[in-house]
Wavefront OBJ file of the C-alpha trace (Angstrom):
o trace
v -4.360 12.154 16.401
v -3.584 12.731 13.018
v 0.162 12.908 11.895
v 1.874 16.193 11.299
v 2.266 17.215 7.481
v 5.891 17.662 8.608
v 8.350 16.756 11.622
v 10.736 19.381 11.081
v 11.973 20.558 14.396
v 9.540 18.795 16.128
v 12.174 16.081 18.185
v 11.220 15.297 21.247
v 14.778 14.773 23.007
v 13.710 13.357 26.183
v 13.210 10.542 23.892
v 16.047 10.140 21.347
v 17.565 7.362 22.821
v 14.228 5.302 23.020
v 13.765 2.187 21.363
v 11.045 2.317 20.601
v -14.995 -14.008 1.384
v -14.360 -14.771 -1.956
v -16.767 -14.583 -4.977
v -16.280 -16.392 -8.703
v -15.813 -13.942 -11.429
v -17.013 -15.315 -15.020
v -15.021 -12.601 -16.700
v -12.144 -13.370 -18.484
v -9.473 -11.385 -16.569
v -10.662 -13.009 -13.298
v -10.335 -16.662 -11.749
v -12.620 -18.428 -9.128
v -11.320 -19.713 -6.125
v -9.634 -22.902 -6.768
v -7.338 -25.525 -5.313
v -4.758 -24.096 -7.521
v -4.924 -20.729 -5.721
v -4.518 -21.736 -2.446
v -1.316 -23.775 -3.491
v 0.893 -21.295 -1.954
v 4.464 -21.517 -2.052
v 7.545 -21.262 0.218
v 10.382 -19.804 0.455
v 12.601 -18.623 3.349
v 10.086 -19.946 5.839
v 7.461 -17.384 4.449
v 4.745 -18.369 2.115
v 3.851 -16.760 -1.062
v 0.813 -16.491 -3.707
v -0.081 -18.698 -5.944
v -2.071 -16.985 -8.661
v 0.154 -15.856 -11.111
v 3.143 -17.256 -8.896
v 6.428 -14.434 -8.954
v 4.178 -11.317 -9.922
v 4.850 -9.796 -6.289
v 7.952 -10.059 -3.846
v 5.927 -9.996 -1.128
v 4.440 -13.021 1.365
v 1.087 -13.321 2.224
v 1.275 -15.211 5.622
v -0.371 -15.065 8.770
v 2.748 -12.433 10.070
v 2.427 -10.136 6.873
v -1.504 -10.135 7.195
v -0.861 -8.845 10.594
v 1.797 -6.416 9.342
v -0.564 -4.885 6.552
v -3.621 -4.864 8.877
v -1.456 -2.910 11.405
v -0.545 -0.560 8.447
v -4.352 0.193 7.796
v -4.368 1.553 11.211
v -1.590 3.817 10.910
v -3.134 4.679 7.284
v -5.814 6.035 9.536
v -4.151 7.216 12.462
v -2.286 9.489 9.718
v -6.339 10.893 8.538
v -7.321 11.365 12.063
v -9.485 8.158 11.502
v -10.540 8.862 8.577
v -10.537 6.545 5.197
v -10.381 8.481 2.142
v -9.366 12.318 1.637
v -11.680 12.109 -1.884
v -14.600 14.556 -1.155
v -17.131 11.809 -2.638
v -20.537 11.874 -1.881
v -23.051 8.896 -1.575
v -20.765 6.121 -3.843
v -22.568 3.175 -5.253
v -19.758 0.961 -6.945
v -16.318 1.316 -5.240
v -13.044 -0.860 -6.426
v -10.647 -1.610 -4.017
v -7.383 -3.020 -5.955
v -4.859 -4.779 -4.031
v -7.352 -5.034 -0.996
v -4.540 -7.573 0.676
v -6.537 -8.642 4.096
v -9.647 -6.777 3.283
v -9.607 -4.553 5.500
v -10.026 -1.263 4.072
v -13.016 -2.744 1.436
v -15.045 -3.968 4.536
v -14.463 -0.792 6.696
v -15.757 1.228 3.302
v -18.815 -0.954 2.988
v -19.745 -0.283 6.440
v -19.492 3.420 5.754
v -21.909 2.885 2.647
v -23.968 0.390 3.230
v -25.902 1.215 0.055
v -23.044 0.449 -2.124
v -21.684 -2.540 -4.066
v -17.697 -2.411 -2.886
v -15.548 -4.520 -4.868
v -12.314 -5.846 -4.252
v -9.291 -7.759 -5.720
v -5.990 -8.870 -4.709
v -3.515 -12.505 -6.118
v -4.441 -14.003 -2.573
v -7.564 -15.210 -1.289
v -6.504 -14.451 2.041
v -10.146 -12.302 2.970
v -11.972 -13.156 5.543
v -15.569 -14.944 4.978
v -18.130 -12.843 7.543
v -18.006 -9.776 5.650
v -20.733 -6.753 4.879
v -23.026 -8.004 2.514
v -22.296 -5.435 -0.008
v -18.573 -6.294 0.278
v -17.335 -8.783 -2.489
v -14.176 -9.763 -3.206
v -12.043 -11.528 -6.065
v -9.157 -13.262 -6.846
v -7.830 -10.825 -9.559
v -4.651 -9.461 -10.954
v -4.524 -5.776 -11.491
v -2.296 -5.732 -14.886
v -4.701 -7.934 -16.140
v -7.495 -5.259 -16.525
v -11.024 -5.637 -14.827
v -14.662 -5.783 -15.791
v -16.411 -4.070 -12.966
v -17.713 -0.606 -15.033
v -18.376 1.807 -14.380
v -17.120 2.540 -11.251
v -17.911 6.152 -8.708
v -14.451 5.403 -6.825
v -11.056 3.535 -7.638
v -9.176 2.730 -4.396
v -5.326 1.584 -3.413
v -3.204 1.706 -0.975
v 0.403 0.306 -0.732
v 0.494 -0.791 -4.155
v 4.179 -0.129 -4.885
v 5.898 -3.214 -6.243
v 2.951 -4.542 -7.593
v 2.241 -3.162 -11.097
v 4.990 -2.870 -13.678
v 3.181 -0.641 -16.299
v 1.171 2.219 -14.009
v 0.083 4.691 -17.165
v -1.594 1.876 -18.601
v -3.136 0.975 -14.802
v -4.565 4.966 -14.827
v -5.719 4.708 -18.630
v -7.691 1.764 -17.340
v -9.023 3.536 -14.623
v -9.681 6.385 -16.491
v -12.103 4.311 -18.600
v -13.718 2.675 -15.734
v -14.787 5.561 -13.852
v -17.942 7.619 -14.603
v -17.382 11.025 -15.468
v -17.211 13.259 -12.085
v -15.564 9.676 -10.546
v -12.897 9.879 -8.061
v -9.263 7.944 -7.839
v -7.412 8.193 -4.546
v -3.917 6.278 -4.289
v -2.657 5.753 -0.811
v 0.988 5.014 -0.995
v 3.912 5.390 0.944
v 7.637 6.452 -0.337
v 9.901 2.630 -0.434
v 12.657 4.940 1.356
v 13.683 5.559 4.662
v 14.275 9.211 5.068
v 16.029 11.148 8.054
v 16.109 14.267 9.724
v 19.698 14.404 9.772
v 21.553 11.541 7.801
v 20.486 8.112 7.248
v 22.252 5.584 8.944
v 24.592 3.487 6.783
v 22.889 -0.007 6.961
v 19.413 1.883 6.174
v 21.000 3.913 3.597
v 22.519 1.432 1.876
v 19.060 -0.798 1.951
v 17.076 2.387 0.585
v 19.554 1.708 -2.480
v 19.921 -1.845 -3.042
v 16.228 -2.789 -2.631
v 15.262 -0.015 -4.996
v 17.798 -1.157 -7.435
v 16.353 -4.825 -6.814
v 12.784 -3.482 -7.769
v 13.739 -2.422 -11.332
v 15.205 -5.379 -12.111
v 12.301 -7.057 -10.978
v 10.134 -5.107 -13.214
v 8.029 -3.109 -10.554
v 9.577 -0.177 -9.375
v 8.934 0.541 -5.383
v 9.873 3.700 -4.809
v 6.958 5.545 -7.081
v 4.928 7.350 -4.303
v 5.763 10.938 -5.716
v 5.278 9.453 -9.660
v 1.248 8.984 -9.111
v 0.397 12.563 -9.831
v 2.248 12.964 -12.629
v 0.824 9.079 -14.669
v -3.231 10.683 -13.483
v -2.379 13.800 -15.552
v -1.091 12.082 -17.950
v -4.419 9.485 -18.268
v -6.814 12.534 -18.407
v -7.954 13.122 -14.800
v -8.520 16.660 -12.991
v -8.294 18.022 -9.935
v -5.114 15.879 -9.090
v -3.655 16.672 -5.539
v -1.014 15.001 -3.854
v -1.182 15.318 0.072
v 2.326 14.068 1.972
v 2.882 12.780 5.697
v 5.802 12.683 7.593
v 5.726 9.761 9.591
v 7.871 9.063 12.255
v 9.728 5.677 13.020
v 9.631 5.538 16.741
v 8.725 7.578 19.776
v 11.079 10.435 19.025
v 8.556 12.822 17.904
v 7.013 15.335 19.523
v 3.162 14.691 19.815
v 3.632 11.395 17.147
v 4.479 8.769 19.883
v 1.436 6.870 19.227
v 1.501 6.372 15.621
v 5.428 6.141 15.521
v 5.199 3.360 18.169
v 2.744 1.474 15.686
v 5.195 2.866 12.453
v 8.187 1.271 14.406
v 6.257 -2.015 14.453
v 4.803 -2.409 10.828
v 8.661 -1.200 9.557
v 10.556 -4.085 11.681
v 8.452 -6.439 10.363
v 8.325 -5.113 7.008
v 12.210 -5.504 6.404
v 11.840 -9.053 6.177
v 8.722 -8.908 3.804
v 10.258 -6.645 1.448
v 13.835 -8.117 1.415
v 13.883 -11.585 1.511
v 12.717 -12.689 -2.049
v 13.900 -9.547 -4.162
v 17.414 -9.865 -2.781
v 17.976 -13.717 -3.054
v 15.646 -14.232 -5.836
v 16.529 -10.737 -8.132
v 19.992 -9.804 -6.341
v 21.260 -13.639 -6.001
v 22.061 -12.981 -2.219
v 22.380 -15.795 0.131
v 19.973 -16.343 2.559
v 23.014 -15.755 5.572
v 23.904 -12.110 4.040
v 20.295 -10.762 3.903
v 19.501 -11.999 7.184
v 22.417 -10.236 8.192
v 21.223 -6.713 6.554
v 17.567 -7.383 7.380
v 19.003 -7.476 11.371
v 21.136 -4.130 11.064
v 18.252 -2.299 9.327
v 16.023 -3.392 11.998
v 18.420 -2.268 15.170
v 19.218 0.967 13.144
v 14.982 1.815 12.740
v 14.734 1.572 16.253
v 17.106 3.769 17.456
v 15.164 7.149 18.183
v 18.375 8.767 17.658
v 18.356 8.191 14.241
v 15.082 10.996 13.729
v 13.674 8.430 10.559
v 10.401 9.026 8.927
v 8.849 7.938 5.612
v 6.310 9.991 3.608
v 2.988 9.054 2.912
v 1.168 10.244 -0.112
v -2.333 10.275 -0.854
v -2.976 11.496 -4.131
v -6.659 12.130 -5.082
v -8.063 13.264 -8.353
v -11.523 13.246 -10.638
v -12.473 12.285 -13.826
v -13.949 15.241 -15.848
v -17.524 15.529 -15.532
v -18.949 17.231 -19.083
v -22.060 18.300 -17.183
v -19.622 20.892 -15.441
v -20.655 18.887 -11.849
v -18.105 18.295 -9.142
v -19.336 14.464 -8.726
v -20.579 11.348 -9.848
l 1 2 3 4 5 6 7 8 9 10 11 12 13 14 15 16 17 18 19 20
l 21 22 23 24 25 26 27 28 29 30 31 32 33 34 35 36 37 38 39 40 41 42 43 44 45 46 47 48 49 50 51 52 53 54 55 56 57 58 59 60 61 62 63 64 65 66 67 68 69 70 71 72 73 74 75 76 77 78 79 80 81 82 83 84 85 86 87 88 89 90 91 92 93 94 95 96 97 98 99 100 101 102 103 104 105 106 107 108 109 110 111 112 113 114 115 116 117 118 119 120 121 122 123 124 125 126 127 128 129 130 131 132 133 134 135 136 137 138 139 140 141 142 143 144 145 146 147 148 149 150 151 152 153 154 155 156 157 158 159 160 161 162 163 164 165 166 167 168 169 170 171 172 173 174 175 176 177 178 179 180 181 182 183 184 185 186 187 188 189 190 191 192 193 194 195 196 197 198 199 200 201 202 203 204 205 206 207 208 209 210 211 212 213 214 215 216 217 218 219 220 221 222 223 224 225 226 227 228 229 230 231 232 233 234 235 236 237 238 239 240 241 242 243 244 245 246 247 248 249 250 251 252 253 254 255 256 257 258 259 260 261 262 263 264 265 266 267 268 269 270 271 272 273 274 275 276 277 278 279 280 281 282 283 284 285 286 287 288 289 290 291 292 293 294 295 296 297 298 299 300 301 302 303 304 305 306 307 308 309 310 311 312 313 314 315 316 317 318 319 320 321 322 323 324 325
């Protein structure tokens, strides 16, 4: 079931209290898989990339591959099943940036068979038995790509991961052909409440945020993406937001906020641990201590949390007057 554009009155208070394979690329901007790129490192008993080591706060271990795979499931659960809200027709080169586990690239090559999807992320972490026409790269975003031209640009959950996005949609701009689609799949790097936020929560909405910019890649820019696609030249731009519920305590969202609950637990840790010790200079003791609260304050259906997913979709123009590519 698909999850409600909004959960405004829509508490279910029976249940407040619940608890609820890797290719070389010859082009300059791209790397084969070496040695050197599997040399992860660690920190915090999580392990992080190697290509360009520090570009993203995140780890890329077996528990965060789980986490994000988990996340592409409630990505769909929130479409009724679906991948993409682009009305695209019959793609033949797709670009999937930031594919993370792969997941989404090799459930779009399934869906066209006949196309060449591409895909890049700073961690080889793909798996090997993929669709043939599923290819993916060891690549970093900001460093521009050489895949032109392109019928569909792809992301999802890209926040914290590119410090200069007007230049990222000037690049896409140029890579699509004209009547090419974008869609952005991102969620809001804040913890929202139907009543009040709790104080632990509240006070990590703030201080990881604030982390972020000082790191040089903003997280919370899910409502920004509309604005940069204008900005680079493309049409049609429409930004779709989800309510999604943390927990069971919403009425006919039990499913996907059981699955929300899960990926968000599990996510405080990922999204904590390096910008607040590494950017903040907090000990290891004190954000294990926040990471804990946040975690016992998400899963208190009492609470009514949500976050907001976004998927903003939009078209490069097409002089032929067409709709597509």
């Amino acid at each position: 079931m698909a999850a409600n554009n909004t959960l405004a009155a829509e508490v279910d208070d029976d249940h407040d209290d619940q608890d609820s394979g890797v290719e070389d690329n010859e082009s300059t901007t791209s790397t084969s898989l070496k040695s050197s790129v599997e040399d992860y490192t660690y920190e915090n008993g999580r392990r992080y990339h190697a290509f360009r080591a520090g570009e993203y706060p995140l780890p890329n271990d077996e528990e965060e591959q789980a986490r994000m795979d988990l996340l592409h499931h409630i990505w769909r659960l929130v479409l009724g099943g679906a991948l993409l809200l682009s009305d695209i027709h019959d793609p033949q080169r797709i670009l999937d940036v930031g594919t993370g586990t792969g997941i989404w690239a090799i459930d779009i090559a399934d869906i066209y068979p006949e196309a060449q999807v591409l895909a890049t992320d700073l961690s080889p972490i793909q798996p090997s038995w993929v669709p043939p026409n599923c290819h993916f790269y060891v690549d970093d975003a900001e460093s521009g790509w050489e895949f032109d031209p392109l019928d569909l640009i792809h992301g999802r959950s890209l926040c914290g991961s590119i410090s200069d996005w007007p230049q990222f949609y000037r690049q896409s701009f140029r890579s699509l052909k004209p009547g090419g689609y974008i869609e952005m799949q991102e969620y809001e790097a804040w913890v929202s409440a139907l009543e009040q936020e709790p104080p632990w929560t509240a006070h990590w909405n703030v201080t990881l945020n604030e982390a972020s910019a000082m790191f040089g890649k903003y997280l919370n820019i899910a409502n920004k993406h509309a604005d940069w696609m204008r900005e680079a030249g493309f049409v049609d731009v429409k930004d779709k937001v989800f309510q999604v519920p943390i927990g069971t305590w919403a009425k006919g969202q039990k499913e996907i906020g059981l699955y929300h609950l899960a990926a968000l637990r599990e996510g405080v840790e990922a999204y904590t641990l390096a910008l607040y010790t590494k950017v903040l200079g907090k000990s290891i003791d004190e954000t294990r201590v926040l990471i804990e609260h946040v975690k016992r304050e998400l899963s208190r259906g009492k609470n009514h949390l949500y976050v907001n997913y976004h998927f903003i979709t939009a078209r490069k123009p097409n002089p032929s007057g067409s709709t597509g590519p």
